[in-house]
Every structure is written in structure tokens, then in C-alpha cells.
KEVEX-773049 format. One record per residue (C-alpha): x, y, z; residue number from 1. Coordinates in steps of 0.5 Angstrom, whole numbers. Last residue first. Layout:
// residues N
[pt [X Y Z] NUM] ...
END
This chain:
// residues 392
[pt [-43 -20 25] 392] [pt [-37 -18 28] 391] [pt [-34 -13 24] 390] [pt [-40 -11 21] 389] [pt [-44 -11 27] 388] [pt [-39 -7 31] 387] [pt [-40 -1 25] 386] [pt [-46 -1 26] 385] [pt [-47 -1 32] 384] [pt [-41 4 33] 383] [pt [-46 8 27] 382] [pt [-52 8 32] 381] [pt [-48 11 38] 380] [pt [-45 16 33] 379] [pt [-51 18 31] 378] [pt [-54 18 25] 377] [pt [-52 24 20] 376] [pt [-53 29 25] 375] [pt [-51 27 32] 374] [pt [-44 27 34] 373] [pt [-44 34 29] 372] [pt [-49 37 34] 371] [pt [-44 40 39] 370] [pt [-41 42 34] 369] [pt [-46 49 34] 368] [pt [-44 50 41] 367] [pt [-36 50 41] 366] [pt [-36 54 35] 365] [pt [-41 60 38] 364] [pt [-36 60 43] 363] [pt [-31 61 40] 362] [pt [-34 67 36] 361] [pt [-32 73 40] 360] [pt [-25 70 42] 359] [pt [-21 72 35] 358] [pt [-23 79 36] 357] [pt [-18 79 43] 356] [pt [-22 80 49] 355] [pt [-27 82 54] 354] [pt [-26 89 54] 353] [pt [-25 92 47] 352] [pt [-27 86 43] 351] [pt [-26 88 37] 350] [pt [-33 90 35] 349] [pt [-34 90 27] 348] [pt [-42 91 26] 347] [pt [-43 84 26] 346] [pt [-39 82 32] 345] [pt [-43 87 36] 344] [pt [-50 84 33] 343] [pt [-47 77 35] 342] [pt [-45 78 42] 341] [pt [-42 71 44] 340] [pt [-39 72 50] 339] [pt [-35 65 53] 338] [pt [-29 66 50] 337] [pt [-26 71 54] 336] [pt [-26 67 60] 335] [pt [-21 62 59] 334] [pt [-19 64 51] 333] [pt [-14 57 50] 332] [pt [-20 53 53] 331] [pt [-25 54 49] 330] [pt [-20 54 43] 329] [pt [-19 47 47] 328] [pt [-26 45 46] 327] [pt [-27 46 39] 326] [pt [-22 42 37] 325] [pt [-24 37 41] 324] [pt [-31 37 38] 323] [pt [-28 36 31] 322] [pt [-24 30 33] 321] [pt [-30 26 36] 320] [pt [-35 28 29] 319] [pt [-29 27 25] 318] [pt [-28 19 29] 317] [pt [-35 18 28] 316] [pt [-36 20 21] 315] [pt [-30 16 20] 314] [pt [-32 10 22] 313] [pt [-38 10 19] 312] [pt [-36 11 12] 311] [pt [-31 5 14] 310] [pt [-33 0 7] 309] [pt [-25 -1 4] 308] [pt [-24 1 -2] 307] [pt [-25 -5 -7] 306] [pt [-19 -6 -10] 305] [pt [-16 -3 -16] 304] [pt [-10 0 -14] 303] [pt [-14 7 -13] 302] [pt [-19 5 -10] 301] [pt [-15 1 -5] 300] [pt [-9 8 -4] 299] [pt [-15 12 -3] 298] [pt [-19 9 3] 297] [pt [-13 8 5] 296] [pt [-12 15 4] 295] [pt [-17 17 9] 294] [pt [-15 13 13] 293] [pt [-9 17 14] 292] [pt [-12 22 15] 291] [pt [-15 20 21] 290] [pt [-9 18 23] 289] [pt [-6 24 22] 288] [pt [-12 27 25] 287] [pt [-12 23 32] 286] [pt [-4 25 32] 285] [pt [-5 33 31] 284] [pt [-10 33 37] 283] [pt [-6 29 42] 282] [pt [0 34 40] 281] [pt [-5 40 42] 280] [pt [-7 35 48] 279] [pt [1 35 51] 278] [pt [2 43 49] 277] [pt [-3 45 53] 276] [pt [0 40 58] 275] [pt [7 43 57] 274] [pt [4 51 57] 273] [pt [9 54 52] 272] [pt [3 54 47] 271] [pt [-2 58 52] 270] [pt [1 66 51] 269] [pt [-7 68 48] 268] [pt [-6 70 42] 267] [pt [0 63 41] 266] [pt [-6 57 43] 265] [pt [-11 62 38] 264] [pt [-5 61 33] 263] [pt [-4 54 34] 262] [pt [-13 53 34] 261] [pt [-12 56 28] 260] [pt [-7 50 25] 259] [pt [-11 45 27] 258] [pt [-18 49 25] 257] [pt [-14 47 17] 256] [pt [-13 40 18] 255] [pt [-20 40 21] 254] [pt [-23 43 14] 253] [pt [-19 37 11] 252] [pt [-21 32 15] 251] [pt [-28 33 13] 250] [pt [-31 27 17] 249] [pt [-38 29 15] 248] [pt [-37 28 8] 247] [pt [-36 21 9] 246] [pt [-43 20 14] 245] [pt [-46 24 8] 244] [pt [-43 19 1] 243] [pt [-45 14 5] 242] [pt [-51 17 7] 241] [pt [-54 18 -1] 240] [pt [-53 10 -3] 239] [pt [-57 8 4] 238] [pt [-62 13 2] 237] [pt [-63 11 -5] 236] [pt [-64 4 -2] 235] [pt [-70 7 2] 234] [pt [-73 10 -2] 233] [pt [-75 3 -6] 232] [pt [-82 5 -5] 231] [pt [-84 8 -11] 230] [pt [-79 6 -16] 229] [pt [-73 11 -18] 228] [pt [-74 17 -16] 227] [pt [-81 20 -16] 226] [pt [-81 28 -19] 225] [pt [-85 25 -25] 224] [pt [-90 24 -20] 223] [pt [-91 30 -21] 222] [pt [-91 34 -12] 221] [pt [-98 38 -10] 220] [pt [-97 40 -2] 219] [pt [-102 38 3] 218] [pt [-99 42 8] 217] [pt [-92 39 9] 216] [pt [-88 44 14] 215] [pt [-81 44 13] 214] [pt [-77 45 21] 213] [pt [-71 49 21] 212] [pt [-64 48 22] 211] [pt [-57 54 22] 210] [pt [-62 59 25] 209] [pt [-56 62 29] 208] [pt [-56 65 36] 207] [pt [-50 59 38] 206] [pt [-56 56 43] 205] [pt [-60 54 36] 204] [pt [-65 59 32] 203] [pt [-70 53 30] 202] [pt [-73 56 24] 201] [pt [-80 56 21] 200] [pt [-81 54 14] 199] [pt [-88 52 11] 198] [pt [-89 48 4] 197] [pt [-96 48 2] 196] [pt [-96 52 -4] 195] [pt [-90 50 -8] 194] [pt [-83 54 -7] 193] [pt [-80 50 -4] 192] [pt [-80 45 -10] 191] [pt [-80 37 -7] 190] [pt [-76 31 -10] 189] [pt [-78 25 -8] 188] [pt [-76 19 -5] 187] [pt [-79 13 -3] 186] [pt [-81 9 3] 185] [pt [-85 3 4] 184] [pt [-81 -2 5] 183] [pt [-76 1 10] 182] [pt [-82 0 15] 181] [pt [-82 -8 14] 180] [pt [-88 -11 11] 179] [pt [-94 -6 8] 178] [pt [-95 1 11] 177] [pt [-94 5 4] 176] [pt [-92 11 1] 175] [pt [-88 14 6] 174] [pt [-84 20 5] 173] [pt [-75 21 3] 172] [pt [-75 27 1] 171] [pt [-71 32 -4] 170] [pt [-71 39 -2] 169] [pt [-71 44 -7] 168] [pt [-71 52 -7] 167] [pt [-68 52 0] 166] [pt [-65 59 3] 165] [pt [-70 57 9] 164] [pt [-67 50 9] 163] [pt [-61 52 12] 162] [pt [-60 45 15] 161] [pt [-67 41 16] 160] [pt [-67 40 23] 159] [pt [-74 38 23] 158] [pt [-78 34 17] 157] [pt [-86 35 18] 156] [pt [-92 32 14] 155] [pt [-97 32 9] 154] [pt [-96 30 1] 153] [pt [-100 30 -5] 152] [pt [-97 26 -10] 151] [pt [-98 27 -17] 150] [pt [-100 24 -24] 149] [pt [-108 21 -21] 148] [pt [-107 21 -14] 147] [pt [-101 18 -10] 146] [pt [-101 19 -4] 145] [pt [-94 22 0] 144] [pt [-94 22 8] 143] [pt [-88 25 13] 142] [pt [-89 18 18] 141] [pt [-82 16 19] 140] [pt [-80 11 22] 139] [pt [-75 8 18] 138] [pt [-71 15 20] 137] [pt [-70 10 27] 136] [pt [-63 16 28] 135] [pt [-68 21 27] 134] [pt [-75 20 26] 133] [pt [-80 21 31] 132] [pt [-80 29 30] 131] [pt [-77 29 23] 130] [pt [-70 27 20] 129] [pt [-70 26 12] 128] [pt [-71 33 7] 127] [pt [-64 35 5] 126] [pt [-64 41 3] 125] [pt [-62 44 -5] 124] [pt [-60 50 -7] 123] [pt [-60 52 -15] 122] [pt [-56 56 -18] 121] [pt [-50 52 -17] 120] [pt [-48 51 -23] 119] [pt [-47 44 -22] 118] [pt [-54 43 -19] 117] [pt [-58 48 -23] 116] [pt [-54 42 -29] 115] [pt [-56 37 -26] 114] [pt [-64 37 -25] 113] [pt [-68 37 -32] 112] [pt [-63 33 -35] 111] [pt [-62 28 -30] 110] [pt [-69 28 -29] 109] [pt [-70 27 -36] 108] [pt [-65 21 -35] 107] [pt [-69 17 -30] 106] [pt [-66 18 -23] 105] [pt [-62 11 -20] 104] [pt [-56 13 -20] 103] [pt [-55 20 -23] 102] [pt [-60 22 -19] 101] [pt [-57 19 -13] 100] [pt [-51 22 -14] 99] [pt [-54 29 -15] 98] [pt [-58 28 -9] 97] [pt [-51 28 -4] 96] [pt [-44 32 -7] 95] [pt [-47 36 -11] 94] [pt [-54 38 -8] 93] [pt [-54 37 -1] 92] [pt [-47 37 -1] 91] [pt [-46 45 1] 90] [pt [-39 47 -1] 89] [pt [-34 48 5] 88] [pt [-33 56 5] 87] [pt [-25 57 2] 86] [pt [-20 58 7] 85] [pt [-15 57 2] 84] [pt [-13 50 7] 83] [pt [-20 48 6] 82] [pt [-20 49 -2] 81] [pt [-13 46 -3] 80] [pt [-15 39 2] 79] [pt [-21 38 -3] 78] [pt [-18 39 -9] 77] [pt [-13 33 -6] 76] [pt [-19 29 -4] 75] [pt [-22 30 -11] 74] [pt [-15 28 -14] 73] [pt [-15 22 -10] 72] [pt [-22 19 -11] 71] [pt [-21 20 -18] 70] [pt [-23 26 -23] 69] [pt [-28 25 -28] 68] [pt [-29 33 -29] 67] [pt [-36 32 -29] 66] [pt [-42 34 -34] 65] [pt [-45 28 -33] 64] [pt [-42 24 -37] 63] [pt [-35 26 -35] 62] [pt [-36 23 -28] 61] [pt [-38 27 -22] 60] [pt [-33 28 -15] 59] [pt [-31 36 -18] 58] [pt [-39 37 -18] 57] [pt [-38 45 -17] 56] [pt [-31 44 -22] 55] [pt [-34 45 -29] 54] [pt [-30 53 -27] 53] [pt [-36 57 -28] 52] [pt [-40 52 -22] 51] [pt [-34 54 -17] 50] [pt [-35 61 -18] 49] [pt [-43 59 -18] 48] [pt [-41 56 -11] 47] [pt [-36 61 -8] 46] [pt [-43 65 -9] 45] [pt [-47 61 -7] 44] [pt [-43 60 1] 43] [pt [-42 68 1] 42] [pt [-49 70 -1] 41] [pt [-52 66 4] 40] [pt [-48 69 9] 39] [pt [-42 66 12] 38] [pt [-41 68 20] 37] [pt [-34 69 22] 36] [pt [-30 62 24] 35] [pt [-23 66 24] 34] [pt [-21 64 18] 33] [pt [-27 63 14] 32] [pt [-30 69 14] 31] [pt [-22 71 12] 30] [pt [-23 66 6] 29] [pt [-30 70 4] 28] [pt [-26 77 5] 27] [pt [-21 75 0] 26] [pt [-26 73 -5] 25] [pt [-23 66 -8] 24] [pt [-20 65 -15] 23] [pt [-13 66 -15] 22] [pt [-11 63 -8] 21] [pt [-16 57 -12] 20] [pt [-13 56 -19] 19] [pt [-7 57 -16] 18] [pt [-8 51 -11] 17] [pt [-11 47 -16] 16] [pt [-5 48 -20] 15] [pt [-1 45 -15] 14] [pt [-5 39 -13] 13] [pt [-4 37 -20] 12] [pt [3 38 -21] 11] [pt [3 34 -13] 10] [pt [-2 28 -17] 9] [pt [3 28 -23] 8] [pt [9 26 -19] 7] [pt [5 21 -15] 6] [pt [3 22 -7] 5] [pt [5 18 -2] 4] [pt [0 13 1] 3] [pt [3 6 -3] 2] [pt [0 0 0] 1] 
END
């Protein structure tokens, strides 16, 4: 197993970093830098230059518009961007329905839906948790009744991220109580804009409406917005959460917080503390090895083996490691971390009285990971599964 990078691979990753340094607004990378609030203009807007340049849908094949590039460059195009401090590109489009549409949709839906997806003019969410539902998503209850040539759907999705930007949500909905609770499930492309469709945000303990619930009041849907057979969803869900759990691990973005916690650690006079230093050092030892996994997953792909199955494993352990980073740029600040006065920060306050600039949203940062053990299957269940795929 070779984990170095190929000569072609190293020319490749430099012209993505300068294509990158060149083309990202310095005033989005600086958002990024120092964890300040992106809009929805920013996180778009980096999307459409992305869009221009045939490199939104950078993990889709040739046919369908992609750059056809393999898991290694995906992996180093990912890396530049996150080092640049480029906005993570949203996945519910690109990285998550596109694949399923490319999979399992028909090709007039592949024609009618990718191409809003690659240019990124078209935000998608992600319809899947509800109030009873959310690690047991079989168990949802959000109802689509086939009449004539549509579905008339009724229901409610909670924790639906960024869903008051949506002007797509793909949902999985259930056509039938019939056999086992996964059997009856399908999935179905949804317009926000259809009447019927409510959203109402849910403002977490970090001040932000990052999630939302989406209320389903006797909405219209064609038929021909079905993917794939009525009650086969669950299949293409399944397909869908391997690339989310994946996503979540973001090594990458993690590299890139390693190093800002380390600028924190010097801001505030804490990197010569031994212990400090001690679990700076334990952080960067879990992320290298977690990297590390990645590019096993990467070196099988590549030699033509089958890459080995371990998406829930990396989202537990990218959940765990993101938590952790959080935690000590907490503890690197002391007390000054702790206000979070979102009004004051928006109008370019430097934190006169209660710490450097660099400490205003730590806190923010430190609640808003607290989901990320949660969201895309818990890490309880994903240990379950993972022990259950080991041990049988």
C-alpha cells in the first residue's frame, strides 16, 4: 500500500491551489479564517465561481458534466480548498442528491435537475429526520398519496439544514404501511416553492437558524419527481449516507482548524504550557491518523481494489476530532470566549473589554459541534453498525 502522492498528483495539486488562491474573494476566505458568519451570498457565491469553472460537481464523471477526476484528486482538490479557506461547498446538491439522480433517476430528470445542481444556482436541502425519526429514520411518517399523475404530500422534516435558502428538497416519504417500515419508503424531489410547503426555524444556543423544520400541507408533487420505483427509497438512501457520513469526517477543514487552533494557543500565551501542548499534540496525532485512513481508502480505489467500507467510521471519529478542537480553542481563551454578542460582531466590534477579535465566535463554534456527533446517524448507532459489520 502506497500513501505518497504521484508526481502527476503533486503537479495536479498545485494547479488547484493556484487556481483557488486566485479565484477565492478574500473577504469570504477571511470569514472562514477566523470562523465568522458566512451568508448565504458567500456560501452561493463561491459555489457559482466553482460552477464556471466545471469544478462544483468536481466528484461527478464526465458524463454527467463532471471533471471525471479520481478519488485522489477529489481528495486533493478538497484539501487546497480548505487550506485557501474556501467555504465548505454545500453537499446537499453536488455531493448528495446528484449521485442518487445519477444512479437511480431517469435520464429526463438527469437533464432536468443536474445542470442547476452543477452551476450551483439551485440550492437543495435535505429532507430526511422528523420529530419521531431521526436515528430510527425508517420510522418516519411525512405521507405522499399517489393520486392521478402527483403525490399529495403531508407531514413535517425537522432539522433541516439551511432550509430557509431551499428552493429544493429531496425527501424520503412513505407510500405505504405494507412489510417492514423500510419497504414503504420513497423518495421524492420536492419544490419549495410549491404551495403548502411552510419553513420555520429552529435558532440554536449559538444564536443561529442554522436548522429548520418544513412543514407539508397538502403539497402537489408530479409524479415524475419520484426517484427511481415508489417504495424502493430506502435503497437510495442508503446509497445517499455513505457519501454524507464521509463528508462529515471533512479531514480536511480539520487540518485547516488544527492550525487555527495553534494561532489561538500563541494569541493568548498558552502554546508554551506543557499540558496544553500535550493535547494540541494528541489532536494532531488523531488527525493524522484519521487522514491516514482516508488515503487508505484512497491508495485501495486506486489499485483497483475494493476501497474498504468504513464511512461510519470516519464519521465517528471526524465528529469526535471536530468536537475536540472546539473544545480546546475554548479552553486556549478562558473566560474571554465565553461572549457571544452576534449584533456586536456583525458591526465589526474588536472585543475591546472582553478579548482579542479571535475569541467573539469560539463560542459559537464550540455549541454549533455539538451536533455533529448527532446528525448523519448518531455515533452510538454508527458504532453498532460498525461492530456489527466486524463482528457479524
Amino acid at each position: 500500500m502506497d500513501l505518497a502522492f504521484t508526481p502527476q498528483e503533486q503537479q495536479f495539486r498545485e494547479e488547484v491551489r493556484t487556481w483557488v488562491r486566485a479565484n477565492l474573494p478574500a473577504e469570504i476566505s477571511h470569514k472562514v479564517h477566523n470562523a465568522l458568519r458566512l451568508t448565504r451570498e458567500d456560501m452561493q457565491g463561491w459555489g457559482r465561481i466553482l460552477g464556471k469553472k466545471g469544478w462544483l460537481g468536481y466528484g461527478w464523471p464526465v458524463q454527467f458534466g463532471g471533471p471525471g477526476w479520481s478519488a485522489v484528486q477529489k481528495h486533493l482538490f478538497e484539501e487546497e480548498c480548505a487550506l485557501a479557506g474556501a467555504p465548505r461547498i454545500l453537499p446537499f446538491g453536488p455531493v448528495m442528491v446528484a449521485p442518487v439522480i445519477m444512479a437511480f433517476g431517469s435520464p429526463e430528470q438527469q437533464q432536468r435537475f443536474l445542470p442547476g445542481i452543477a452551476s450551483g444556482d439551485v440550492w437543495w436541502s435535505q429532507g430526511y429526520s422528523e420529530p419521531g425519526a431521526g436515528s430510527d429514520l425508517a420510522s418516519l411518517k411525512t405521507r405522499a398519496e399517489r393520486r392521478g399523475d402527483k403525490y399529495i404530500v403531508n407531514g413535517q422534516k425537522t432539522w433541516t439544514t439551511l432550509a430557509q435558502h431551499g428552493d429544493w428538497i429531496f425527501c424520503l416519504v412513505r407510500t405505504s404501511n405494507e412489510g417492514k417500515p423500510q419497504t414503504g419508503i420513497s423518495f421524492l424531489l420536492i419544490d419549495m416553492k410549491s404551495p403548502g410547503v411552510s419553513v420555520r426555524p429552529i435558532v440554536l444556543i449559538d444564536g443561529e437558524p442554522d436548522v429548520n423544520e418544513v412543514f407539508f400541507d397538502n403539497v402537489e408533487v408530479p409524479a415524475e419527481n419520484l426517484i427511481g420505483e415508489e417504495n424502493k427509497g430506502w435503497t437510495y438512501a442508503k446509497h445517499l449516507l455513505s457519501h454524507e457520513r464521509t463528508n462529515i469526517a471533512d479531514v480536511n477543514r480539520t487540518k485547516r482548524e488544527l492550525e487555527r487552533l495553534k494561532r489561538i494557543a500563541k494569541a493568548e500565551d498558552v502554546w508554551n504550557e506543557p499540558r496544553f501542548r500535550d493535547e494540541i499534540a494528541r489532536l494532531e496525532v488523531d488527525v493524522v491518523a484519521l487522514e491516514m485512513l482516508v488515503l487508505r481508502v484512497l491508495s485501495a480505489e486506486k489499485s483497483g481494489k475494493n476501497p474498504l467500507d468504513i464511512a461510519g467510521l470516519l464519521k465517528i471519529r471526524g465528529s469526535e476530532i471536530q468536537q475536540r478542537y472546539s473544545e480546546l480553542m475554548m479552553l486556549a481563551a478562558g473566560p474571554y470566549a465565553v461572549p457571544l454578542i452576534q449584533e456586536a460582531m456583525d458591526a465589526g466590534w474588536q472585543g475591546e473589554f472582553v478579548g482579542a477579535a479571535h475569541c467573539a465566535p469560539l463560542a459559537g463554534s464550540y455549541m454549533n459541534m455539538r451536533k455533529t456527533s448527532i446528525y448523519g446517524g448518531s455515533n452510538e448507532v454508527q458504532r453498532t453498525i460498525v461492530a456489527q459489520t466486524v463482528l457479524g
